[in-house]
C-alpha positions, 0 to 999 in steps of 0.5 A: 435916846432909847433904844430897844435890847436885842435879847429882849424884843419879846418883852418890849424892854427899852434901855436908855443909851447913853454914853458916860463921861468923866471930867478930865481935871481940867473943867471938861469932859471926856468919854468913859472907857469900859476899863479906867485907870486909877485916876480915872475911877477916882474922877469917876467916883467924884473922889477927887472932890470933897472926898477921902484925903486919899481916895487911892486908899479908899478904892484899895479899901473897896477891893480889900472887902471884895466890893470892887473888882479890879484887873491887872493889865500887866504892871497897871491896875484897871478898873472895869466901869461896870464893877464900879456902878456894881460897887456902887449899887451894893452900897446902895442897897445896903444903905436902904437895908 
């Protein structure tokens, strides 16, 4: 569904709204929250099939180089969906360059 950008009716810009999922574990999908967890980033990425033997610590080596923004809620460590579509567009750009 497409919809148009309040900020940017001038323009005439649409954006396509859609709302993001994430496997579960389980064979289905659920809704993406806007902060995920660990597990939920991992699934996100689609670490957890044919990925790294750890992808923890390939979301730790990310945030270690300043690719990924975490953010510590309390004791627990979330991970906005927007840094990890941003982590993704850097290593596609740099991928292209």
């Amino acid at each position: 569904m497409l919809t148009r950008d309040k900020d940017s009716v001038e323009k005439s810009t649409f954006r396509l709204n859609t709302a993001a999922i994430i496997p579960d574990g389980y064979g289905n999908f659920i809704p993406c929250p806007e902060l995920l967890t660990e597990d939920e980033a991992i699934r996100y990425l689609r670490l957890d099939i044919n990925g790294p033997k750890n992808p923890r610590n390939t979301l730790k080596y990310y945030r270690d180089q300043g690719v990924l923004k975490a953010v510590h809620i309390g004791r627990n460590l979330r991970y906005p969906r927007k840094e990890l579509d941003n982590m993704i567009e850097i290593l596609l750009s740099k991928r292209r360059d």
